[in-house]
mmCIF file as gemmi writes it, N, C-alpha and C atoms, coordinates in Angstrom:
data_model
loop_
_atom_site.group_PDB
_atom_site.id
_atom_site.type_symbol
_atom_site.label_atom_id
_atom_site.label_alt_id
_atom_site.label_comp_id
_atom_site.label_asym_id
_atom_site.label_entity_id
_atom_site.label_seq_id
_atom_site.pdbx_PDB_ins_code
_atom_site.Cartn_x
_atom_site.Cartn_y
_atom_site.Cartn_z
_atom_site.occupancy
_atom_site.B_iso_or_equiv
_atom_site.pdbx_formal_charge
_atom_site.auth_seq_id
_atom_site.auth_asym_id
_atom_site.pdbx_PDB_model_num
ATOM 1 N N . UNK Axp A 1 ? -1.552 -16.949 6.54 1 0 ? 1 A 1
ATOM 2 C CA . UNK Axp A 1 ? -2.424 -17.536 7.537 1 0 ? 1 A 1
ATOM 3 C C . UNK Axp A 1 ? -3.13 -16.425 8.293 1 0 ? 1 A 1
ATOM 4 N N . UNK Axp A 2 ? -4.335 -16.152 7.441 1 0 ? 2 A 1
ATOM 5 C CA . UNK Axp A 2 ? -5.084 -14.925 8.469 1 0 ? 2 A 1
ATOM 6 C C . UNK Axp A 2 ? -5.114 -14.755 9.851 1 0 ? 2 A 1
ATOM 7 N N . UNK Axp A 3 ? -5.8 -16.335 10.205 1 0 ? 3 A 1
ATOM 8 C CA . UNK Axp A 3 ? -6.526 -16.469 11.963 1 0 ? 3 A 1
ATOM 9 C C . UNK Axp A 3 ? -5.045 -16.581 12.57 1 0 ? 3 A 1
ATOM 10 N N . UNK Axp A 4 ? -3.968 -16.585 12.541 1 0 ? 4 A 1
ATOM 11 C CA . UNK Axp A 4 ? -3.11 -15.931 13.219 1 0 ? 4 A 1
ATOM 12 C C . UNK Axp A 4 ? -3.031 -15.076 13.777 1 0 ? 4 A 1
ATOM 13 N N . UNK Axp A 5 ? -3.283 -14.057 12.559 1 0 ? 5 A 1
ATOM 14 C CA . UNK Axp A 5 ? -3.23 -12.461 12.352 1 0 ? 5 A 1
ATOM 15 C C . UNK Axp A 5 ? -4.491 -12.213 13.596 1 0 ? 5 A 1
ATOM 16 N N . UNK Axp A 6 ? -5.32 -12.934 13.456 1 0 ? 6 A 1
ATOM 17 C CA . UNK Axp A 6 ? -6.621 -12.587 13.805 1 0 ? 6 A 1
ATOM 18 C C . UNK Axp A 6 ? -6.282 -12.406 15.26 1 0 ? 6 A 1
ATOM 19 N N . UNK Axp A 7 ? -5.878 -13.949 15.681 1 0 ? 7 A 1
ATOM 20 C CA . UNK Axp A 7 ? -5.498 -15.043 16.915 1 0 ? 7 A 1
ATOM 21 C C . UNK Axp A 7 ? -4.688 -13.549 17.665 1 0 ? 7 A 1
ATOM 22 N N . UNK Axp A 8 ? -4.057 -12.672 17.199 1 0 ? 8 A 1
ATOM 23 C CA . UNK Axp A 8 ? -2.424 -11.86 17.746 1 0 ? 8 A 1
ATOM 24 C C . UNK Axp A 8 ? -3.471 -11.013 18.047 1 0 ? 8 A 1
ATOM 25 N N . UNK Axp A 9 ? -4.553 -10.038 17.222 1 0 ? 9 A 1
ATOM 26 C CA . UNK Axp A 9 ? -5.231 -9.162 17.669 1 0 ? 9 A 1
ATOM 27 C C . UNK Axp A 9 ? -6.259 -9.298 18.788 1 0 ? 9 A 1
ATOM 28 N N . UNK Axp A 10 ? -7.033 -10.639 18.499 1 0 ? 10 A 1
ATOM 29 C CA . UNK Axp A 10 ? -7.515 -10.799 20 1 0 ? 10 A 1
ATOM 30 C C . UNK Axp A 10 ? -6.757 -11.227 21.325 1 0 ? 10 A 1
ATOM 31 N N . UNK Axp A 11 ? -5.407 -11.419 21.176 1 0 ? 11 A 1
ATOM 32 C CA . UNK Axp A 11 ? -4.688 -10.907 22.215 1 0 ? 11 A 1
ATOM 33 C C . UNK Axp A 11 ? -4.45 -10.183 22.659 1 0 ? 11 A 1
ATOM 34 N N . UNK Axp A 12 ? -4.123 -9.207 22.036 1 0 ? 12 A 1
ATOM 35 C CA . UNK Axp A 12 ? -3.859 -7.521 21.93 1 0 ? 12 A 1
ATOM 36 C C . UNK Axp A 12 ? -4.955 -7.206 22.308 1 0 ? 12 A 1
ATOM 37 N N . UNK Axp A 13 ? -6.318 -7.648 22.193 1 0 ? 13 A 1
ATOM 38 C CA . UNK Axp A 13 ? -7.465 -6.953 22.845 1 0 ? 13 A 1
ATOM 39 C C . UNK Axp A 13 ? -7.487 -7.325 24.337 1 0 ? 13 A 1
ATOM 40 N N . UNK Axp A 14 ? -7.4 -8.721 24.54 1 0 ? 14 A 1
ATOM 41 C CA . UNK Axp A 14 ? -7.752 -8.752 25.755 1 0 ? 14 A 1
ATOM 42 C C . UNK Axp A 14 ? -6.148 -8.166 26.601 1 0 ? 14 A 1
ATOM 43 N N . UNK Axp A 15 ? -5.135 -7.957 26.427 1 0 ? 15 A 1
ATOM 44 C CA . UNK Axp A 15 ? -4.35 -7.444 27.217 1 0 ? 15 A 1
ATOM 45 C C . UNK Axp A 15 ? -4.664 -6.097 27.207 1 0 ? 15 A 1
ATOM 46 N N . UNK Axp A 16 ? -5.777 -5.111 26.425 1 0 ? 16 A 1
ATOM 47 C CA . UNK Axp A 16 ? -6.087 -3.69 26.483 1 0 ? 16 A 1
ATOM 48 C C . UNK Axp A 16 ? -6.864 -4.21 27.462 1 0 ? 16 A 1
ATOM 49 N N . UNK Axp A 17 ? -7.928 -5.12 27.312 1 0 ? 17 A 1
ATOM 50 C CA . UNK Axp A 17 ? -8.994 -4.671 28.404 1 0 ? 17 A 1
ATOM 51 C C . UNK Axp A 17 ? -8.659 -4.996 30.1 1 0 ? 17 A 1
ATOM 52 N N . UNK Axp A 18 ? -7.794 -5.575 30.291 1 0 ? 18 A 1
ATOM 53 C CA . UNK Axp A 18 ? -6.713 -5.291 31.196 1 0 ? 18 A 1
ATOM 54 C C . UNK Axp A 18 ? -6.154 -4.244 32.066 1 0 ? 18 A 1
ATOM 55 N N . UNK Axp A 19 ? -5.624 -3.716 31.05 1 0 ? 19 A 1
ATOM 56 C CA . UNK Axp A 19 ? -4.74 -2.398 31.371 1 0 ? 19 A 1
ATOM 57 C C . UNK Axp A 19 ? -5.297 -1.358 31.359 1 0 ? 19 A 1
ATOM 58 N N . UNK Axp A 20 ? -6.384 -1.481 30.426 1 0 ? 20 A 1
ATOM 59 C CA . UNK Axp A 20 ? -7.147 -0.053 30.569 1 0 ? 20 A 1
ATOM 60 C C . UNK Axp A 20 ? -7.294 1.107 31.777 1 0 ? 20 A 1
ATOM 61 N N . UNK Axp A 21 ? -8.306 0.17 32.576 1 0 ? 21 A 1
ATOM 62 C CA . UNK Axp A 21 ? -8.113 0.833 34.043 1 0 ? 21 A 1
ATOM 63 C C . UNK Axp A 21 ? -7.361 1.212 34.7 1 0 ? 21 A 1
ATOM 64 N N . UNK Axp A 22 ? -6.277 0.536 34.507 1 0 ? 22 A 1
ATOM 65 C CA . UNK Axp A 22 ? -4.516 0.779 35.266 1 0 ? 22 A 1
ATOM 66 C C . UNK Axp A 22 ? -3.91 1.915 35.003 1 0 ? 22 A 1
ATOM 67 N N . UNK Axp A 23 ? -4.224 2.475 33.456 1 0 ? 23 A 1
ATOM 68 C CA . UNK Axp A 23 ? -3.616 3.115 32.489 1 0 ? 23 A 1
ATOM 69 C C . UNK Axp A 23 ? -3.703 5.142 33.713 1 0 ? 23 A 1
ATOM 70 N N . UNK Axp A 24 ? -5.434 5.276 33.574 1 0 ? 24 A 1
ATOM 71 C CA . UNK Axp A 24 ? -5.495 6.415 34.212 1 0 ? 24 A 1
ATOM 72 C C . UNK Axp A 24 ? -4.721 6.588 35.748 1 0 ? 24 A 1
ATOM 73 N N . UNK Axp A 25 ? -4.517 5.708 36.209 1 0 ? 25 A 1
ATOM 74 C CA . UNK Axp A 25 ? -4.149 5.506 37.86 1 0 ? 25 A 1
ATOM 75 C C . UNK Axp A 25 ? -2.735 6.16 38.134 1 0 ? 25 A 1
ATOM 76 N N . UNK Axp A 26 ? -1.987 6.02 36.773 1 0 ? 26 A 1
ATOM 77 C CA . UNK Axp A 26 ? -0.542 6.085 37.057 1 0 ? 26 A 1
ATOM 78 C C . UNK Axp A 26 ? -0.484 7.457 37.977 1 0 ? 26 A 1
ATOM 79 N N . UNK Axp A 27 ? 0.392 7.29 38.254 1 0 ? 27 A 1
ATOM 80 C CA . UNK Axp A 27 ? 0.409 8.759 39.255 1 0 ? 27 A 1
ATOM 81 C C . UNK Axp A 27 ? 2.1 9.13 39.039 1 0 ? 27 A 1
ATOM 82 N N . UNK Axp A 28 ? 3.2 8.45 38.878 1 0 ? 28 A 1
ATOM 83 C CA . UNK Axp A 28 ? 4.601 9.014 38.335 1 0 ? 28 A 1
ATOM 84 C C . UNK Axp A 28 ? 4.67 9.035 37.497 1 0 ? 28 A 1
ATOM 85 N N . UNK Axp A 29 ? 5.773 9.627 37.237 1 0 ? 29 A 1
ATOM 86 C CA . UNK Axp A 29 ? 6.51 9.904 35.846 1 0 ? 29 A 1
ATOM 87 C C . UNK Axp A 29 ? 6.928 8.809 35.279 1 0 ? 29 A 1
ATOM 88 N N . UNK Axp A 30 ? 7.254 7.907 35.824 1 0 ? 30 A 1
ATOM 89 C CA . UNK Axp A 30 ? 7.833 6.44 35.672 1 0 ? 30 A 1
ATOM 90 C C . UNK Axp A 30 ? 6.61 5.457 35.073 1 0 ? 30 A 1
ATOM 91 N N . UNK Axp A 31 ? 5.278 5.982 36.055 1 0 ? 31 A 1
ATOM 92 C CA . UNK Axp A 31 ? 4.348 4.872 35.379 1 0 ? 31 A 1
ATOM 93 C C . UNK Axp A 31 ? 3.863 5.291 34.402 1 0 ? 31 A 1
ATOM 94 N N . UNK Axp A 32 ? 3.714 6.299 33.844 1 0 ? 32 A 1
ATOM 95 C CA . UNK Axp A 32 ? 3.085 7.558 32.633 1 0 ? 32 A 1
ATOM 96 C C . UNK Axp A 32 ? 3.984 6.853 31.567 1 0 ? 32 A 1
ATOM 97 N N . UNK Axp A 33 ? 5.623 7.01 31.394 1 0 ? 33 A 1
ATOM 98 C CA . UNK Axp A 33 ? 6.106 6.775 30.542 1 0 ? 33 A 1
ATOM 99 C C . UNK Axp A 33 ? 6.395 5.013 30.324 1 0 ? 33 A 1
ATOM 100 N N . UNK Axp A 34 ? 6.199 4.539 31.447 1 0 ? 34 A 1
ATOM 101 C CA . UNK Axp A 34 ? 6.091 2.886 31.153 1 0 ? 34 A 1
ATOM 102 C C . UNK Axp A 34 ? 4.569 2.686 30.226 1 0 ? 34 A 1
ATOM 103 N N . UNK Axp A 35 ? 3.423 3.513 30.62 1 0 ? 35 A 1
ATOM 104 C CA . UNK Axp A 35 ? 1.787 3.335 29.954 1 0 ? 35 A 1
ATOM 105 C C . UNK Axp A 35 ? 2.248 4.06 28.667 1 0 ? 35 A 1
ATOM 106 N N . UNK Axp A 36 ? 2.878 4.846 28.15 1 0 ? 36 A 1
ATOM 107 C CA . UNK Axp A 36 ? 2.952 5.27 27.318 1 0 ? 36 A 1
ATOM 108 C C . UNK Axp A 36 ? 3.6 4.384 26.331 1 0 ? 36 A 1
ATOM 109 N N . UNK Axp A 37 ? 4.507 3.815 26.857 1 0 ? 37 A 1
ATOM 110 C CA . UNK Axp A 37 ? 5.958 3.229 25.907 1 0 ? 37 A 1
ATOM 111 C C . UNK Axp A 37 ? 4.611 1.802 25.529 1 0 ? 37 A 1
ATOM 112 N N . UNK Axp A 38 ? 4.26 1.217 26.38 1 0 ? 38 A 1
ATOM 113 C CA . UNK Axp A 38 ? 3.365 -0.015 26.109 1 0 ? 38 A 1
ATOM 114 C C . UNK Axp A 38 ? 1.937 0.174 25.85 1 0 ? 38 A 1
ATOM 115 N N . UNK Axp A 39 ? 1.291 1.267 25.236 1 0 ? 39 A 1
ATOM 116 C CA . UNK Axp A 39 ? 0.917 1.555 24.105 1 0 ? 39 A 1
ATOM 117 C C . UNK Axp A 39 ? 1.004 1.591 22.869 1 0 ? 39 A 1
ATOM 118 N N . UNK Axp A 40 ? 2.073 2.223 22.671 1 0 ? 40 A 1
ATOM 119 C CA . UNK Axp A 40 ? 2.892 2.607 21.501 1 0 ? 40 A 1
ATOM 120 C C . UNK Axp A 40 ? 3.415 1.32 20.673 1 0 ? 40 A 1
ATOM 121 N N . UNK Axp A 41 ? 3.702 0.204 22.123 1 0 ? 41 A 1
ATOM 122 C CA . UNK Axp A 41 ? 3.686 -1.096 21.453 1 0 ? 41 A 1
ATOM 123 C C . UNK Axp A 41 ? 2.749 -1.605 20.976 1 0 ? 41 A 1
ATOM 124 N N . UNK Axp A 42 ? 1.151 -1.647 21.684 1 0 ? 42 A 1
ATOM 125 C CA . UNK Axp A 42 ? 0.323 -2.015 21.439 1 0 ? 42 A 1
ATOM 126 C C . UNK Axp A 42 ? -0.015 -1.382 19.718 1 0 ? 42 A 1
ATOM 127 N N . UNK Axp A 43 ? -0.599 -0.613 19.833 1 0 ? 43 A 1
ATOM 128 C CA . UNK Axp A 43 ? -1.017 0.289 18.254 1 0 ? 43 A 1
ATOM 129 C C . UNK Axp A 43 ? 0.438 -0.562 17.355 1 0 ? 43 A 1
ATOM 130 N N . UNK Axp A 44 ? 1.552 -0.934 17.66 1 0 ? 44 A 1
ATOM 131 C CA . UNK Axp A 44 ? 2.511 -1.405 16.235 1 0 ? 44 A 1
ATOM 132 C C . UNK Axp A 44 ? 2.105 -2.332 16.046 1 0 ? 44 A 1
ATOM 133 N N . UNK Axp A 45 ? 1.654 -3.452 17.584 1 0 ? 45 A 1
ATOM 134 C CA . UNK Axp A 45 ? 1.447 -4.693 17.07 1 0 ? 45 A 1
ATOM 135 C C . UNK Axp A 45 ? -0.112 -4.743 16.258 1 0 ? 45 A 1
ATOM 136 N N . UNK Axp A 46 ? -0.941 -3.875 16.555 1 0 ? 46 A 1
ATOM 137 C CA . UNK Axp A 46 ? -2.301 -4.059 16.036 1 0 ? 46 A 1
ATOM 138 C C . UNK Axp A 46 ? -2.461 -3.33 14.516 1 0 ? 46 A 1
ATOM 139 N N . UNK Axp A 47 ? -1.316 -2.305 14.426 1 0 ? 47 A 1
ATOM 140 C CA . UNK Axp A 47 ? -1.145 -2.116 13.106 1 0 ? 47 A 1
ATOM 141 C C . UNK Axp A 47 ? -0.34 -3.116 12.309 1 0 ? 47 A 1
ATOM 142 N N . UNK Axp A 48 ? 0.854 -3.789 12.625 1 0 ? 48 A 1
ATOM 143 C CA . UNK Axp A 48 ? 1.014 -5.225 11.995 1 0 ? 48 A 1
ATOM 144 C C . UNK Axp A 48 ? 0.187 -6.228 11.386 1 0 ? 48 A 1
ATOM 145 N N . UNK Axp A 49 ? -0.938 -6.622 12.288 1 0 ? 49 A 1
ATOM 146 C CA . UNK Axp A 49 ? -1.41 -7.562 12.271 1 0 ? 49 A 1
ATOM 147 C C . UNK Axp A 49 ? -2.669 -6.993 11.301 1 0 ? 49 A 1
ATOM 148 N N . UNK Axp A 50 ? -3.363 -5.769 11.632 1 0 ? 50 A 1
ATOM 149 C CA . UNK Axp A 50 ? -4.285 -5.271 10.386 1 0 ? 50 A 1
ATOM 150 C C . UNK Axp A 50 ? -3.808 -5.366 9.035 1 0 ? 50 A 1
ATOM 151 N N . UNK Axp A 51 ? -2.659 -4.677 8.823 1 0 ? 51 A 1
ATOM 152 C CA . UNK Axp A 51 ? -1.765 -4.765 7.55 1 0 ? 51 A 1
ATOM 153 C C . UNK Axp A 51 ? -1.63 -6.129 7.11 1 0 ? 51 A 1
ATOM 154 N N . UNK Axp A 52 ? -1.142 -7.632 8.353 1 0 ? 52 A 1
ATOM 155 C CA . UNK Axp A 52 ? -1.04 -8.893 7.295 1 0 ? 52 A 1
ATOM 156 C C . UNK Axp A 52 ? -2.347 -9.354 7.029 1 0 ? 52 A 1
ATOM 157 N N . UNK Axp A 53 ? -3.814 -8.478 7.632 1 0 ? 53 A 1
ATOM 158 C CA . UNK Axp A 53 ? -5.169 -9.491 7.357 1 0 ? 53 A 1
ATOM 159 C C . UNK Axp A 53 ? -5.39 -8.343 5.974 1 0 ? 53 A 1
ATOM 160 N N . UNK Axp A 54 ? -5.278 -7.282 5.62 1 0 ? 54 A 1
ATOM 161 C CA . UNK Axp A 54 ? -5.497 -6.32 4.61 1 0 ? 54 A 1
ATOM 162 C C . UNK Axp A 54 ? -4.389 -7.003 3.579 1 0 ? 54 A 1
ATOM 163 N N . UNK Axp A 55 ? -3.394 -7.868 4.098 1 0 ? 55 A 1
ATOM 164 C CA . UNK Axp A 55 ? -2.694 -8.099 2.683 1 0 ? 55 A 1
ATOM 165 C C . UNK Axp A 55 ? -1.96 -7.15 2.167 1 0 ? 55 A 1
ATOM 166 N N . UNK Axp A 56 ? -1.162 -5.939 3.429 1 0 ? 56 A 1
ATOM 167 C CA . UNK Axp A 56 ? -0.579 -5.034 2.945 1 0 ? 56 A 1
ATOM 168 C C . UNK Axp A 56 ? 1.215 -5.497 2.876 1 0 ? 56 A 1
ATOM 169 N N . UNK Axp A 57 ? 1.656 -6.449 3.756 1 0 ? 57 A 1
ATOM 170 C CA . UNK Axp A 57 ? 2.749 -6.927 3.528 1 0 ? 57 A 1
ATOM 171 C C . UNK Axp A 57 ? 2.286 -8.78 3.777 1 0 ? 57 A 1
ATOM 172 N N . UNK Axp A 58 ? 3.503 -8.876 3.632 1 0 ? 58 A 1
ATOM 173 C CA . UNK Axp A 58 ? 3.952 -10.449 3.497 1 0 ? 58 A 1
ATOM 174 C C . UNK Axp A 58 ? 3.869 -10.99 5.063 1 0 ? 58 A 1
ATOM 175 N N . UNK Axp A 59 ? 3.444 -12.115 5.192 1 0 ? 59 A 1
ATOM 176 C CA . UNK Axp A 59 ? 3.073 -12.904 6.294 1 0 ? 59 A 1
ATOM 177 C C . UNK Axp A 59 ? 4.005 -12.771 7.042 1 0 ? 59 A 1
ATOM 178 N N . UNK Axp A 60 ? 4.782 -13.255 8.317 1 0 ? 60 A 1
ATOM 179 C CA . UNK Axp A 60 ? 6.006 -13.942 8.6 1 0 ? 60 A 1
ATOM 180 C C . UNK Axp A 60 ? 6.483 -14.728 8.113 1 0 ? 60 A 1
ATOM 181 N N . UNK Axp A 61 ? 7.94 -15.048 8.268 1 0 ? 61 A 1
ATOM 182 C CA . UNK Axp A 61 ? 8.545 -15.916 7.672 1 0 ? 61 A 1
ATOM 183 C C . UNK Axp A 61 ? 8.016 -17.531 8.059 1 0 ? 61 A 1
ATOM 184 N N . UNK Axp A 62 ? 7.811 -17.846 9.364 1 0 ? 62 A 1
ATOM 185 C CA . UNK Axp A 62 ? 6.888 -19.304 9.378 1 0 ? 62 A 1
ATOM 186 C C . UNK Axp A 62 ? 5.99 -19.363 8.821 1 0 ? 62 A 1
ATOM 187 N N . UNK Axp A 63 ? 4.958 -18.573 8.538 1 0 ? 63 A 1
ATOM 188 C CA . UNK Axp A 63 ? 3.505 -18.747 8.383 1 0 ? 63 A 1
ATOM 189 C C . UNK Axp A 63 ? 4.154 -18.796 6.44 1 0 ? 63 A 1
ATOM 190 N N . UNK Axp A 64 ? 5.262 -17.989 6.152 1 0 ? 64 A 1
ATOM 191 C CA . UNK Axp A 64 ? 5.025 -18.572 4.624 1 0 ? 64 A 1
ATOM 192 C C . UNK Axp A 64 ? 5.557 -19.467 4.257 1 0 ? 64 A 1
ATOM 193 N N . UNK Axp A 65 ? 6.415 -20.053 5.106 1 0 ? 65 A 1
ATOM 194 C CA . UNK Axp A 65 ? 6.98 -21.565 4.916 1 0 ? 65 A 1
ATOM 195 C C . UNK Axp A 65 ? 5.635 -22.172 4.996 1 0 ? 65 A 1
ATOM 196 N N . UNK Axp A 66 ? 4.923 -22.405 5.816 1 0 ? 66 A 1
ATOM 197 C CA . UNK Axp A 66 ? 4.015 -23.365 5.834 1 0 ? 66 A 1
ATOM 198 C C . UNK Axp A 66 ? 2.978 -23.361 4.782 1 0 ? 66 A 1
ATOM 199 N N . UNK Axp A 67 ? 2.935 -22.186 3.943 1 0 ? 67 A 1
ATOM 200 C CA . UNK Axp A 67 ? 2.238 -21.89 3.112 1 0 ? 67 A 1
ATOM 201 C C . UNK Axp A 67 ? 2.689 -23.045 1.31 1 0 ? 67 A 1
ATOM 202 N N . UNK Axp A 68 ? 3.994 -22.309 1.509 1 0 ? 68 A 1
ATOM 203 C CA . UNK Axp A 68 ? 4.923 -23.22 0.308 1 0 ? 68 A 1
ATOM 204 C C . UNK Axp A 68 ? 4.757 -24.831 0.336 1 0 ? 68 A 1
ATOM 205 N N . UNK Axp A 69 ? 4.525 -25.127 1.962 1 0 ? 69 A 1
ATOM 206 C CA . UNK Axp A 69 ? 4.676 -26.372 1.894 1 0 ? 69 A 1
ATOM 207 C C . UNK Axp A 69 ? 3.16 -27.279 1.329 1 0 ? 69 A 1
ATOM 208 N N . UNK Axp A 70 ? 2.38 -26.498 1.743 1 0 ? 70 A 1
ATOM 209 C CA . UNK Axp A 70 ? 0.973 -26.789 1.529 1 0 ? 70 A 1
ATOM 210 C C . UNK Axp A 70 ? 1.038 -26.687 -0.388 1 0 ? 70 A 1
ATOM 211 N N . UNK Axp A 71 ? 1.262 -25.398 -0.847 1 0 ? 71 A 1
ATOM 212 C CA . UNK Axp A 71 ? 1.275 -25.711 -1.909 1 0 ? 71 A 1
ATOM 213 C C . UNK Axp A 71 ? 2.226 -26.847 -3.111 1 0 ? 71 A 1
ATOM 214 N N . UNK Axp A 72 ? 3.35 -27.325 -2.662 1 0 ? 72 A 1
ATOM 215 C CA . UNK Axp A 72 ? 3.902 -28.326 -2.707 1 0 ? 72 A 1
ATOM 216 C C . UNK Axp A 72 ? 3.27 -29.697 -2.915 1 0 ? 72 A 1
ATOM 217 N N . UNK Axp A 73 ? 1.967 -29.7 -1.687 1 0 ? 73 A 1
ATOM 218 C CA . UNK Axp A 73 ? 1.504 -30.918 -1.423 1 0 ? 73 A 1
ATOM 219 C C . UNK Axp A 73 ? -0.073 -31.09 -2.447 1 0 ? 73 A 1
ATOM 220 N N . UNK Axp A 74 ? -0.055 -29.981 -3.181 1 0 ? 74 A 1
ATOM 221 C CA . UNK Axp A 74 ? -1.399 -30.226 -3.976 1 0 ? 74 A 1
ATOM 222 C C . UNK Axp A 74 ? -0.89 -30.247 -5.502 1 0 ? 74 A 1
């Protein structure tokens, strides 16, 4: 199910355009490595989700149940 894939990245966008601004402000050590750590998340989840629209791995496990079931029904 691509527009999932799709659906997760334009989430991931609009929670960047968000944070963006926030990102330079940090001023501790605490907020540096909190902007850092939730980056690092960001780029896995947007590399995930590139990889299931490129067809480099296998969907999730719901999205291929629902897949089986569809093909079942034709």
């Amino acid at each position: 199910m691509r527009h999932y894939a799709i659906l997760r990245l334009l989430l991931a966008g609009f929670f960047l355009y968000f944070a963006w601004p926030l990102i330079p402000e940090a001023s501790s050590q605490m907020e540096a490595i909190f902007w850092g750590s939730w980056l690092v998340f960001f780029l896995l989840v947007v590399g995930a989700n590139f990889a299931t629209l490129l067809q480099m791995t296998a969907p999730p496990a719901m999205e291929q149940e629902q897949y089986r079931q569809r093909q079942r029904q034709y």
